[in-house]
C-alpha positions as CSV (number, residue, x, y, z in Angstrom):
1,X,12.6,19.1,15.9
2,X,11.3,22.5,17.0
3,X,7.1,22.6,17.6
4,X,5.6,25.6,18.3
5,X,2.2,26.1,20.1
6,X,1.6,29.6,19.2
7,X,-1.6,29.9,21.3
8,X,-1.2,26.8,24.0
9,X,2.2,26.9,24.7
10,X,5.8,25.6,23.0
11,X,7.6,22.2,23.4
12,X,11.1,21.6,22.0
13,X,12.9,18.3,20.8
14,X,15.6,17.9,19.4
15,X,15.7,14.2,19.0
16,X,13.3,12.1,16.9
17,X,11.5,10.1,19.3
18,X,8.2,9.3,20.6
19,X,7.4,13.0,22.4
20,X,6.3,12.2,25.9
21,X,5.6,14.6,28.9
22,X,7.8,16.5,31.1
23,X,11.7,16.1,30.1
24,X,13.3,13.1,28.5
25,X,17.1,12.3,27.7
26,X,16.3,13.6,24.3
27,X,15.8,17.4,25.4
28,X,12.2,17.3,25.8
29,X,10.8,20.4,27.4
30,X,6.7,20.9,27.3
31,X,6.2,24.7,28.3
32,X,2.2,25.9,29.2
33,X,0.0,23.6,27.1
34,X,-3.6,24.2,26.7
35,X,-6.2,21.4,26.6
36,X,-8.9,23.3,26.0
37,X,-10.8,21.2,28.5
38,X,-9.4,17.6,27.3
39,X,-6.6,15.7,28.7
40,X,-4.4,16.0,25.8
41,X,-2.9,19.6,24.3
42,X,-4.6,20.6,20.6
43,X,-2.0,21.6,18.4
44,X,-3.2,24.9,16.5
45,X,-0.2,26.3,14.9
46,X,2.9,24.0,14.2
47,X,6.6,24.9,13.3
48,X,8.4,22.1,12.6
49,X,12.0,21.6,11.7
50,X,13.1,18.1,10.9
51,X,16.7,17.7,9.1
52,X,16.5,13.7,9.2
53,X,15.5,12.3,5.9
54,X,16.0,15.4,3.7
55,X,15.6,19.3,5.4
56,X,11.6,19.7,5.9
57,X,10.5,23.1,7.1
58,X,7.0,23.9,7.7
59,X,4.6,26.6,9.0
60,X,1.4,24.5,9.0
61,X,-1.9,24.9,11.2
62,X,-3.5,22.1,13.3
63,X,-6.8,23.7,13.0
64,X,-9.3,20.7,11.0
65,X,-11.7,18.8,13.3
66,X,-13.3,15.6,12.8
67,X,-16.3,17.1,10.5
68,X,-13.9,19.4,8.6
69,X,-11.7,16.4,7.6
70,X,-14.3,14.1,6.6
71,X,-16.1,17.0,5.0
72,X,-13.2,18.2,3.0
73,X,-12.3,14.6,1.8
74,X,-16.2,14.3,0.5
75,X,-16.9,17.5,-0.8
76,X,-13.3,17.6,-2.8
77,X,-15.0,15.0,-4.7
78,X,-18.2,16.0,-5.3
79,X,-17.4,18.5,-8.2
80,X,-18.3,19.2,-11.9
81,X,-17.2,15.7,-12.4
82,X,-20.1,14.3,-10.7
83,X,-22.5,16.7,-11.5
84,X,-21.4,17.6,-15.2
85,X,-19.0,14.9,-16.2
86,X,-21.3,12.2,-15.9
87,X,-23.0,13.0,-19.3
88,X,-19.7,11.7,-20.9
89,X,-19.6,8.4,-18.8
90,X,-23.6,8.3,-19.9
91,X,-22.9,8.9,-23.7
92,X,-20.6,5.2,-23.7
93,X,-24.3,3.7,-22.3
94,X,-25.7,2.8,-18.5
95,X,-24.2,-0.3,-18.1
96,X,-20.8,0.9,-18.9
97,X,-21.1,4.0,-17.0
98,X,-22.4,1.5,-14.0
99,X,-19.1,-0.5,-14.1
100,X,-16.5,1.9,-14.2
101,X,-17.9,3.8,-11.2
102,X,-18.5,0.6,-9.3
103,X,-14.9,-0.9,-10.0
104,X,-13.7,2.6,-9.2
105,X,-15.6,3.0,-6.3
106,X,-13.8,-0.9,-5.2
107,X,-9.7,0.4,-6.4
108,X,-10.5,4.0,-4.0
109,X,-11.4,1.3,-1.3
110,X,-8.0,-0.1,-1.2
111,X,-6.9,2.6,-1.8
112,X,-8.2,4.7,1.0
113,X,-7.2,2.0,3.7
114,X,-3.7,1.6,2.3
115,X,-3.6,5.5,2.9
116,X,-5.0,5.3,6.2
117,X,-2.9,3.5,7.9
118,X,0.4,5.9,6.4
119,X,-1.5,8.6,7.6
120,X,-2.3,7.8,11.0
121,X,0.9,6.5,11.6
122,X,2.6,9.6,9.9
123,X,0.4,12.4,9.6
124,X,3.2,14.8,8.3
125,X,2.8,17.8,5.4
126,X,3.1,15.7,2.3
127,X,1.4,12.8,2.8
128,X,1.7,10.0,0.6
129,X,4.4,12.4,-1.9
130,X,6.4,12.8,1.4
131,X,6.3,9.0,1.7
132,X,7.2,8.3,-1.6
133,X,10.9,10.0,-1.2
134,X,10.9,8.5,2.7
135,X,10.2,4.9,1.6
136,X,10.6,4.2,-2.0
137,X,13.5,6.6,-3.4
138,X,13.4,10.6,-3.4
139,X,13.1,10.4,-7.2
140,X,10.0,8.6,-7.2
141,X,8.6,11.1,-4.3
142,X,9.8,14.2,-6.8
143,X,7.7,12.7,-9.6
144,X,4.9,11.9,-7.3
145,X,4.7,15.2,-6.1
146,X,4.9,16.9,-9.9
147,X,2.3,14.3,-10.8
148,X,-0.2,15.3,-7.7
149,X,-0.1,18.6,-8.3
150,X,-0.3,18.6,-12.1
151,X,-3.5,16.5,-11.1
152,X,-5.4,19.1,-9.2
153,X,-4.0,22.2,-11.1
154,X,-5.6,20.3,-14.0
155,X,-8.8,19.4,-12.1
156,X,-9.0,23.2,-10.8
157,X,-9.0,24.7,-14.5
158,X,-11.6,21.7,-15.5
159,X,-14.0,23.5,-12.9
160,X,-13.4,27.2,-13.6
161,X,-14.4,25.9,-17.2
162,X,-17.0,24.2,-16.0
163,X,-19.0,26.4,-13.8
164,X,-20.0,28.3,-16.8
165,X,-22.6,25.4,-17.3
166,X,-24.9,25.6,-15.2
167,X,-24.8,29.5,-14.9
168,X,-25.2,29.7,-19.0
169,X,-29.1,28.0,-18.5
170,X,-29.6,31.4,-17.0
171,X,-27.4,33.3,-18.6
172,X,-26.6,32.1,-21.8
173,X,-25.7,35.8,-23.6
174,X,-22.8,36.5,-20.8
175,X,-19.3,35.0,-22.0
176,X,-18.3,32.3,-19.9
177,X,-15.0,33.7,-19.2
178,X,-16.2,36.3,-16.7
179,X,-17.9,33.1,-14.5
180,X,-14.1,31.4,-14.7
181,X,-13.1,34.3,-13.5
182,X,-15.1,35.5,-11.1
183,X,-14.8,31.3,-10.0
184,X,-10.9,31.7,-9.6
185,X,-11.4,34.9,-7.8
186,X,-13.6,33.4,-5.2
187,X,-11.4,30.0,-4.1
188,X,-7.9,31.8,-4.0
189,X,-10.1,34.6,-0.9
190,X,-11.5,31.3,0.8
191,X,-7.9,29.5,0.4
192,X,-6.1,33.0,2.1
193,X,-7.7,32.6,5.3
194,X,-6.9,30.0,7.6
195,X,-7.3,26.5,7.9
196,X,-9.7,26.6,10.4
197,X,-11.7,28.9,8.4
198,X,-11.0,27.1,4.9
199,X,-12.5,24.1,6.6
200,X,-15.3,25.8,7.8
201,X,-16.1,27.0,4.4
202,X,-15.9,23.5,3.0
203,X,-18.1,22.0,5.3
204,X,-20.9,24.0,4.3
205,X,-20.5,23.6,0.7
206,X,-20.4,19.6,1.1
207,X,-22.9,19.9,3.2
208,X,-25.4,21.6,0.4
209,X,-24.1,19.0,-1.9
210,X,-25.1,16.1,0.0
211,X,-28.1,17.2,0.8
212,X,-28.5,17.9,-3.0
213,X,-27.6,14.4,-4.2
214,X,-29.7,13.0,-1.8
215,X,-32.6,14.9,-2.9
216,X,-31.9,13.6,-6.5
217,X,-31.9,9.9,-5.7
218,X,-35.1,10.4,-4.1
219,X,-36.9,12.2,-7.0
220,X,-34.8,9.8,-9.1
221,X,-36.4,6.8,-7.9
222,X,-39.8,8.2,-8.0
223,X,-38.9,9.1,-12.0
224,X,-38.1,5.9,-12.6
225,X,-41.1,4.3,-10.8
226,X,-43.2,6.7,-12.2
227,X,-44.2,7.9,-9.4
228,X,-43.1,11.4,-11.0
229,X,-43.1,12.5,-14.9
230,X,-46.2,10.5,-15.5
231,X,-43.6,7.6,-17.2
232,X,-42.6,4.3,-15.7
233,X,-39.5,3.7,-17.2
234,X,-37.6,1.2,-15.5
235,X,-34.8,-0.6,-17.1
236,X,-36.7,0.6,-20.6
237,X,-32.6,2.6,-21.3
238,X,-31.2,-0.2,-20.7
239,X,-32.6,-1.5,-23.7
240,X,-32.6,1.5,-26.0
241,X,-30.7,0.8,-29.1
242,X,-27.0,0.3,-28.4
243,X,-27.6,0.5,-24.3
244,X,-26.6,-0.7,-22.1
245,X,-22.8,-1.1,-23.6
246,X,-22.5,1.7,-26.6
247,X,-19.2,0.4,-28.7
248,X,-18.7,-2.7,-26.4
249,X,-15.6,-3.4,-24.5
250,X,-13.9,0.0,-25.2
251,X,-16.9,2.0,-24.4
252,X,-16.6,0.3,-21.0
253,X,-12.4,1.1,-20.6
254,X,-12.8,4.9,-22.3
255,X,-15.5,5.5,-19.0
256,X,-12.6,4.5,-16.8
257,X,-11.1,8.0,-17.8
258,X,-14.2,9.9,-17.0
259,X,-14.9,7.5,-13.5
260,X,-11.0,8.0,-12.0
261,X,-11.5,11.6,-12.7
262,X,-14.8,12.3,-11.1
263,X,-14.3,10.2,-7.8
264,X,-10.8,11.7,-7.5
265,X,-9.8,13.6,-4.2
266,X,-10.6,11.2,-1.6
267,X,-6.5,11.1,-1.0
268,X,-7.2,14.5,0.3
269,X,-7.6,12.6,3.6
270,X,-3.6,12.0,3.3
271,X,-3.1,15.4,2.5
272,X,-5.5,17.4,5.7
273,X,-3.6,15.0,7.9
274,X,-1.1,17.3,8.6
275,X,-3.6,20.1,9.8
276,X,-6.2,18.1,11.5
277,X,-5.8,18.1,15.8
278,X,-5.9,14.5,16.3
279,X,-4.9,12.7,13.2
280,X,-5.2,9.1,15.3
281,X,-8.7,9.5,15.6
282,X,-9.5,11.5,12.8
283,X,-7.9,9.8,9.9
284,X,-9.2,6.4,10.6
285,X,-13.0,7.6,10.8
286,X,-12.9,9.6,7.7
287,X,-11.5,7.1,6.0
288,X,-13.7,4.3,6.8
289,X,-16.6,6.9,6.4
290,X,-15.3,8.4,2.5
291,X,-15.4,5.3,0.8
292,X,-18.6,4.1,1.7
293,X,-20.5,7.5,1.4
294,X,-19.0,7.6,-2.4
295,X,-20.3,4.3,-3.4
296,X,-23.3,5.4,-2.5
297,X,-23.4,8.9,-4.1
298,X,-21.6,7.9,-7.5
299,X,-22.5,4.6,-8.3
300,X,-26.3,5.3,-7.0
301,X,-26.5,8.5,-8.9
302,X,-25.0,7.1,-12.1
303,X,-27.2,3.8,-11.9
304,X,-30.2,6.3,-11.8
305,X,-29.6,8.6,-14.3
306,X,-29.1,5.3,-16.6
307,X,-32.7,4.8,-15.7
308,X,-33.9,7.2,-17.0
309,X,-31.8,9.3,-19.6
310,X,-31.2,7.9,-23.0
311,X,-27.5,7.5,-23.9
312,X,-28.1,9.5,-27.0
313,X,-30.2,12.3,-25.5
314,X,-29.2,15.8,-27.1
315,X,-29.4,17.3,-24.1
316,X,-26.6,15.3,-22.7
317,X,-23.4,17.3,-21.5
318,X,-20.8,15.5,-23.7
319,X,-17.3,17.0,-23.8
320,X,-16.2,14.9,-26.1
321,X,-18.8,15.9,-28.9
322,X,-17.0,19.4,-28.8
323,X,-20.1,21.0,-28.8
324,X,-21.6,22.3,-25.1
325,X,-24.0,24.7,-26.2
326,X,-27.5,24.2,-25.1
327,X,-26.7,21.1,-23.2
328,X,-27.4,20.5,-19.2
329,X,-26.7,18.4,-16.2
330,X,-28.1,15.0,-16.1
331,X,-28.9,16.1,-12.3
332,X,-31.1,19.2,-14.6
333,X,-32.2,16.5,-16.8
334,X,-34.1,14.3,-14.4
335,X,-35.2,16.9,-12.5
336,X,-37.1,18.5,-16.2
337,X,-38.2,15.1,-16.6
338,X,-40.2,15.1,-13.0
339,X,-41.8,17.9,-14.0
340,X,-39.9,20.1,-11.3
341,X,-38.8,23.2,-13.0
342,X,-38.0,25.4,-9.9
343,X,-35.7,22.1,-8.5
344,X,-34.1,22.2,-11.9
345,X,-33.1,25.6,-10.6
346,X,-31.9,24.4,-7.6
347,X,-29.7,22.2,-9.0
348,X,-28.1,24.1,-11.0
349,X,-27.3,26.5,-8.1
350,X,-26.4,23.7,-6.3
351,X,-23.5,22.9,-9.0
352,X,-22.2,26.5,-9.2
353,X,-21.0,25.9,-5.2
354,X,-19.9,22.3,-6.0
355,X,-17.8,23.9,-8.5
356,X,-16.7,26.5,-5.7
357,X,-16.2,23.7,-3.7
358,X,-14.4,21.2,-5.6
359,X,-11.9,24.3,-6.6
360,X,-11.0,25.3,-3.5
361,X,-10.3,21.8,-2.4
362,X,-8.4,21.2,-5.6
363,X,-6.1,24.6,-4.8
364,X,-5.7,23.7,-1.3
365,X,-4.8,20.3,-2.3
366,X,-1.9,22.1,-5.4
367,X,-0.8,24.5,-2.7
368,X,0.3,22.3,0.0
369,X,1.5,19.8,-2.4
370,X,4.0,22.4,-4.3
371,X,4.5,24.4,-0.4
372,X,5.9,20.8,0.8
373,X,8.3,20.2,-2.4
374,X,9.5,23.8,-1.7
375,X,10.7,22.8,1.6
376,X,11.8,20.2,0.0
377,X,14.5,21.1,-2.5
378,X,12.1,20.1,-5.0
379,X,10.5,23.4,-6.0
380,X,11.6,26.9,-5.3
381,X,12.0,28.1,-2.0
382,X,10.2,30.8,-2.0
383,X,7.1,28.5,-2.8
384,X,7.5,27.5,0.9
385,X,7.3,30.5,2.9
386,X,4.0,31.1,4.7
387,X,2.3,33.9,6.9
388,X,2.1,34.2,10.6
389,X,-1.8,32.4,10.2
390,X,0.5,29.7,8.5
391,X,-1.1,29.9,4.8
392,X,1.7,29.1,2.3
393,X,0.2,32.3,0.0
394,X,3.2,32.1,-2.3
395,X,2.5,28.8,-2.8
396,X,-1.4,29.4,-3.6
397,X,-0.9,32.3,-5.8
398,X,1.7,30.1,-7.9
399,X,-1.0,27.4,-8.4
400,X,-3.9,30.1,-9.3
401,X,-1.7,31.5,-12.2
402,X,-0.8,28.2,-13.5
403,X,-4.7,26.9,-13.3
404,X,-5.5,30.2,-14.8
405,X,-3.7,29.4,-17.7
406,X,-4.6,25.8,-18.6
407,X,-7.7,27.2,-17.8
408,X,-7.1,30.2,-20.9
409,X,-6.8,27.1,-23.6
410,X,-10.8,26.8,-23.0
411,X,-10.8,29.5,-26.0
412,X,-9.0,26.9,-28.3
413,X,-10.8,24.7,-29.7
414,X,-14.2,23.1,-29.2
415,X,-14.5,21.2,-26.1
416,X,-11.0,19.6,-27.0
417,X,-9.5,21.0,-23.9
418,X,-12.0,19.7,-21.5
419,X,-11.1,16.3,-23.1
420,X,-7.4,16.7,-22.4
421,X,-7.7,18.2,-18.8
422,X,-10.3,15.4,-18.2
423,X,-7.7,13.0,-19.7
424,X,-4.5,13.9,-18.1
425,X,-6.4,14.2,-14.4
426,X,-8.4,11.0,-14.8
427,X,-4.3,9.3,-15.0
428,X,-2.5,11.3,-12.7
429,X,-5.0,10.2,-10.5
430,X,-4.6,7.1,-11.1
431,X,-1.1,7.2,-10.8
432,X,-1.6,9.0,-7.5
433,X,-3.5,5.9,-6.0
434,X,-1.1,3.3,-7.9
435,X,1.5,4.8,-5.8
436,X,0.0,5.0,-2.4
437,X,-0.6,0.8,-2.9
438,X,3.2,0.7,-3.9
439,X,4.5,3.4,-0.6
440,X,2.3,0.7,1.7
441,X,3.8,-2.3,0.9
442,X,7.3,-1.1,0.9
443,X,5.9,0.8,4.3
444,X,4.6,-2.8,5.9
445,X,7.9,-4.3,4.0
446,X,10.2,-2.2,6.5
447,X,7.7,-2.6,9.5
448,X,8.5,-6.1,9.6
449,X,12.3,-6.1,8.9
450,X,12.4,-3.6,11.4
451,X,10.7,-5.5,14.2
452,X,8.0,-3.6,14.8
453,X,4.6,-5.6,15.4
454,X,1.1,-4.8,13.6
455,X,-0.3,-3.8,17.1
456,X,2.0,-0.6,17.1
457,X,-0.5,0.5,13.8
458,X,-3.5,2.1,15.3
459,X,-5.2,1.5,12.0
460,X,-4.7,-1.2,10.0
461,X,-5.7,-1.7,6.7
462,X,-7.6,-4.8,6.3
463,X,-7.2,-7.7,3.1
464,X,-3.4,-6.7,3.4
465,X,-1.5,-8.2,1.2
466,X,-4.4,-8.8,-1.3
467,X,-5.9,-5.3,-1.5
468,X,-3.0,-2.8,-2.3
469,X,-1.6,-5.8,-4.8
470,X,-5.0,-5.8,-6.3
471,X,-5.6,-2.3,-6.8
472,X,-2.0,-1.6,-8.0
473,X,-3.1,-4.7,-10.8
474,X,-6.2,-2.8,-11.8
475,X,-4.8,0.3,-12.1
476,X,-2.3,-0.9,-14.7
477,X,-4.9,-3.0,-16.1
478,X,-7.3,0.8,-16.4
479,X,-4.2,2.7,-17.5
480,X,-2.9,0.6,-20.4
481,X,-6.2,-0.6,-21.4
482,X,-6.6,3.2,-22.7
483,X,-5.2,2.0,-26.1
484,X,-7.7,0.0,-27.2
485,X,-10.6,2.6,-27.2
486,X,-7.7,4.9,-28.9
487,X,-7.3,2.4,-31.8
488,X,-10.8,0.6,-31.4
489,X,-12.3,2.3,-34.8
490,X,-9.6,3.7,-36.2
491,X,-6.8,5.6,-34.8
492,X,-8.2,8.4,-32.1
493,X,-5.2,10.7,-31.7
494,X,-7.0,12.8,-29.0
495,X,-8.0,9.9,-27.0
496,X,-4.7,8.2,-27.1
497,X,-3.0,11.7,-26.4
498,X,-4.9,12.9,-23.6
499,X,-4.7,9.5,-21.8
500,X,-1.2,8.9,-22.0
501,X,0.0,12.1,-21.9
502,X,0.6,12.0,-18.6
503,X,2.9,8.6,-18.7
504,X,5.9,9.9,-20.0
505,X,5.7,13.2,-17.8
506,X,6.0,11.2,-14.9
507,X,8.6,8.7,-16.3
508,X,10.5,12.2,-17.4
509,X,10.3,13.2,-13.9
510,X,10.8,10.2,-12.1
511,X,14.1,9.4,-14.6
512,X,15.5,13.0,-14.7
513,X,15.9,13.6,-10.8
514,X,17.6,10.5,-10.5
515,X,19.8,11.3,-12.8
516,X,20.7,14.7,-11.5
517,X,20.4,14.4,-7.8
518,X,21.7,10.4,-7.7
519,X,19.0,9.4,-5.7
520,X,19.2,5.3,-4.9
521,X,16.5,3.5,-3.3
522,X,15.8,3.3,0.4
523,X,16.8,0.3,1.4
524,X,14.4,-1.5,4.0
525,X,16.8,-1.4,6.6
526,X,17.2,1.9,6.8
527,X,14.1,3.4,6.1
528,X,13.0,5.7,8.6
529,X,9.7,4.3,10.3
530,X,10.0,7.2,12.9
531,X,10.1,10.7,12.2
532,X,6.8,12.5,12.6
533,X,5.1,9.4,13.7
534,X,1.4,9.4,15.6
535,X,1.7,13.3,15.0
536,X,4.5,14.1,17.3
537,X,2.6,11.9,20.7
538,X,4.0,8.6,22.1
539,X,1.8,5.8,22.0
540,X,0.5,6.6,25.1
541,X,-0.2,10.6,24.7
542,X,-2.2,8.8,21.9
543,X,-4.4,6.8,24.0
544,X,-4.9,9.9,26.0
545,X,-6.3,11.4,22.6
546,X,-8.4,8.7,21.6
547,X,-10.2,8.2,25.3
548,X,-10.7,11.9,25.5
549,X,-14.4,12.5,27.0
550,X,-16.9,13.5,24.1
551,X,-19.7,16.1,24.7
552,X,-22.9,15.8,26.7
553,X,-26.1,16.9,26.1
554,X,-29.0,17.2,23.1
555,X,-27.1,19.5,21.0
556,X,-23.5,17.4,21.3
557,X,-25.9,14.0,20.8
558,X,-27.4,16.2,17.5
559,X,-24.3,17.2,16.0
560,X,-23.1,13.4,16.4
561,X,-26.1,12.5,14.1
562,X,-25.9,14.8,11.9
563,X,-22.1,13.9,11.1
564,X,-23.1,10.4,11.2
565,X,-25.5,10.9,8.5
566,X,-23.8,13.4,6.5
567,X,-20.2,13.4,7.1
């Protein structure tokens, strides 16, 4: 394995091994490493060659700290889906929109820790795709990684469609396509600079977008109350004709869809752990910090708009009705029914940079998916070359044109193709976090043949067995419990498409390179626990990392308030 420290120095190994200081028997040599005032070198640029487990090349950057990651994990999820997607979820009534989020909110949980612990232990390009081929069989990793990146190119053209939304309340004589667009244009510029700066970027958008959200659940409350709008309401919606469970049992499954898609993205923690400087320290606390923060800005948010917007209200953005025209936010909605008009405003401008947000995580997320199947084998090569700043730009432009033209069917049809996109991303994303429960047990499965002991984890995910095993039960339980909304009053062909589309794809995938390549499963005996693990440090180096002195003074104690708060 070859690492280069393009601005702190080089080191060179070419065993697999923990890396440890000075010169080991493994032909360690550590060469001028900057600290940058810590104990332990920050690795900026990284050049990795690693031929054990299938040839892996890659020209990624180190350059994500603790806010970026936690940021970027957050603010990839806090997209049109929240902000514009929620009218669907509202349409099948507040208690069924309530449900879905919250049992959502309780599978990306599991999820989440599952992933931690892979990622701390093995923060290598990939993530939980790369783990897929390491520990269950390099088939299933191929279909994995299709399946991720379908996902997000999906989610991507959802949000170039999207953004036209909010802008057409303003603007409602300019053709939507110029704001798709101009949206595209703007993410690939943010995605072509570096990491450091693409992180950067994202922080500040999050940032507005929490501080939006917040600032609805506050004047949401006061709605409700009556504080604000002159009108109590209370649980009056909840009430209101079919509410709270419009057609029943599959009203509450068809908002799964819609839930799965809008709180999707937290697995982006998996996929920055590969660029963040110290993935044992960073991983765990964005991790613990994600899930928690989007209970409380999904499930909140929804709860309150059930409050106080009628299921049925015309205003309602509902894809599925195939007619967006003159419709709004609920965010817009609440805020109207406060009586705040120039907050309305806000909002709205608030959603056009989620929308810049959420696509540019989603392309950074369908770049350095496809850049890692490049090096791979499993995409073309060229897909995997990178510049000197390490930004995989063939990889990006790939993924803009694709998105670009899913996003092109938005002329087809009324609304039918936000249904599908919504559709196919809500279960790839499911499938995504299906298989990160299946990579962990088969992951702790090998720990323990192995020999290894749990206190070699630095993080550990907790209610293991029970929590992977129950989320990997729901999801199936979510998935296939599609076909009874699709059948419920008659046969719905585009429900049942667009929510099972995405099935057979990955079957096809999964099926096909095993046929081709041969691929068998990794057995647990030889699975390889060991390449790329704690990021390259021994366990020591990684005490070093995590004992490291933290700033002093009032702006250090500020910033450590504000990301507490926020992110």
């Amino acid at each position: 394995m070859v690492v280069n420290l393009s601005r702190y120095g080089s080191l060179r190994h070419s065993g697999y091994d923990d890396i440890d200081s000075g010169k080991t028997g493994q032909g360690l040599e550590v060469e001028e490493l900057g600290t940058m005032g810590y104990n332990t070198p920050i690795v900026e640029e990284v050049s990795v060659e690693i031929e054990r487990g299938g040839e892996l090349k890659t020209e990624l950057v180190r350059g994500l700290s603790q806010r970026c990651v936690s940021f970027i994990a957050l603010g990839g999820v806090i997209g049109s889906g929240l902000f514009i997607g929620t009218g669907t979820a509202l349409s099948a009534g507040p208690g069924s929109a309530l449900i879905a989020y919250s049992i959502v909110s309780v599978i990306i949980y599991f999820t989440m820790t599952s992933l931690g612990e892979l990622a701390t232990y093995l923060p290598i390009p990939g993530s939980f795709n790369a783990y897929g081929t390491r520990f269950v069989d390099p088939a299933f990793g191929f279909a994995l990684s299709w399946n991720y990146w379908l996902n997000w190119v999906s989610t991507v053209a959802y949000e170039a469609g999207a953004v036209a939304i909010p802008i057409s309340y303003w603007l409602p004589q300019v053709n939507f396509a110029v704001w798709g667009i101009s949206l595209m244009a703007i993410v690939v510029t943010i995605n072509c600079i570096t990491v450091r700066g693409y992180g950067e970027a994202e922080f500040w958008f999050a940032l507005i977008k929490i501080i939006a959200i917040c600032m609805f659940i506050i004047v949401g409350i006061a709605v409700a109350a009556g504080g604000l709008g002159g009108h109590h309401y209370g649980f009056e919606m909840w009430r209101y004709k079919q509410a709270p469970f419009v057609s029943g049992f599959g009203g509450v499954l068809n908002t799964f869809i819609q839930a799965g898609f809008s709180m999707q993205g937290s697995e982006l923690v998996g996929v920055v752990a590969a660029e963040s400087q110290r993935p044992a320290k960073l991983i765990p606390r964005a991790t613990r910090q994600i899930v928690f923060r989007l209970a409380i800005f999904f499930v909140l948010s929804v709860f309150i708009m059930g409050l106080i917007i009628p299921y049925d209200d015309p205003q309602l953005i509902n894809m599925d009705s195939g007619n967006d025209s003159g419709v709004i936010s609920p965010f817009t909605i609440v805020f109207l029914k406060a009586g705040i008009k120039p907050a309305a405003h806000i909002m709205n401008a608030v959603m056009v940079t989620s929308s810049i947000s959420a696509c540019s995580s989603g392309l950074y997320a369908a770049c350095r998916t496809v850049h890692v199947m490049a090096m791979q084998g499993h995409a073309p090569k060229i897909l995997g070359r990178t510049t000197r700043r390490g930004v995989p730009l063939y990889a990006l432009f790939f993924c803009a044109a694709v998105t670009l033209s899913l996003w092109a069917f938005n002329f087809v049809g009324q609304g039918i193709v936000f249904v599908f996109l919504t559709g196919v991303s809500g279960v790839a994303g499911y499938l995504a976090w299906a298989s990160i429960c299946v990579v962990h047990i088969r992951f702790r499965m090998a720990w323990k043949r192995q020999g290894h002991k749990l206190d070699e984890l630095r993080y550990r995910a907790p209610l293991y067995p029970f929590g992977p095993v129950f989320c990997f039960v729901l999801i199936c339980v979510v998935i296939f419990g599609q076909a009874y909304p699709s059948f419920q009053n008659g046969f719905d062909k585009i429900t049942f498409f667009s929510s099972f589309l995405e099935l057979p794809l990955f079957a096809l995938f999964w099926v096909g390179w095993k046929r081709w390549k041969k691929t068998k499963v990794v057995t647990l005996d030889t699975m390889d626990l060991d390449s790329g693990a704690r990021g390259g440090l021994s366990f020591e180096e990684e005490d070093d990392v995590l004992a490291e002195p933290s700033g002093r003074g009032f702006k250090a104690l500020a910033l450590k308030v504000v990301a507490g708060i926020l992110g």
